[in-house]
N, C-alpha and C positions, 0 to 999 in steps of 0.2 A: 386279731381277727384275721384270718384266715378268707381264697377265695370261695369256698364253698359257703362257708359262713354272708360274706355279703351276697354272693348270688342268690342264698336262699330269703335274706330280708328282701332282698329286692321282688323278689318272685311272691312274699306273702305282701307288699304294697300293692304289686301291680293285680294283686286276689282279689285285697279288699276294694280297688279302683273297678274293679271288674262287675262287683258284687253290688256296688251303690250304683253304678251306671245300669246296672240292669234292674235294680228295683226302682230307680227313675225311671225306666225307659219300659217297665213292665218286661220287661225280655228277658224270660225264666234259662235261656242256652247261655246269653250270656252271663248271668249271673253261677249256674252251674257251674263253667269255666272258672270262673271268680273263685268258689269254692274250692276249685281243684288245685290251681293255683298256687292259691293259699295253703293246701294242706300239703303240696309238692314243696315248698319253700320251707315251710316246718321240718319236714324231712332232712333236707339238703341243710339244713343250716344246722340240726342237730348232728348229720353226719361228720360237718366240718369240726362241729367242739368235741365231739367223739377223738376225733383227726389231731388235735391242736392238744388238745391231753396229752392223749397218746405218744404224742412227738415231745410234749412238755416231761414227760416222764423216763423217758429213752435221754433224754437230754442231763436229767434229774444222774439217772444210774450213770451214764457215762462221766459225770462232773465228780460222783464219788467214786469212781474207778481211779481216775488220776489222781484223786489225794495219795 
């Protein structure tokens, strides 16, 4: 796991913390934010495994280059 990869779980925890605090609390901005959060963490955390492939695979070709 990669840093993009944790900052985006962290970022969809602190979504869904956003999202029950505002359906407690009735407070439809903060729960918005919650949402937002959340789908920005999705994001970022897909870009990371994107990332960490990619690097996995670059790593892959260069291990059969030295054979």
């Amino acid at each position: 796991m990669n840093r993009d990869e944790l900052d985006g779980k962290v970022d969809q925890v602190k979504g869904k913390i956003k999202q029950a605090a505002g359906d407690l609390t009735d407070d439809e901005q903060l729960r918005d934010e919650g949402v937002v959060d959340e789908a920005s963490g999705d994001l970022q955390e897909g870009f990371g495994r994107g990332r960490r492939k990619i690097g996995d695979a670059i790593k892959d070709i260069g291990d059969a280059i030295k054979r």
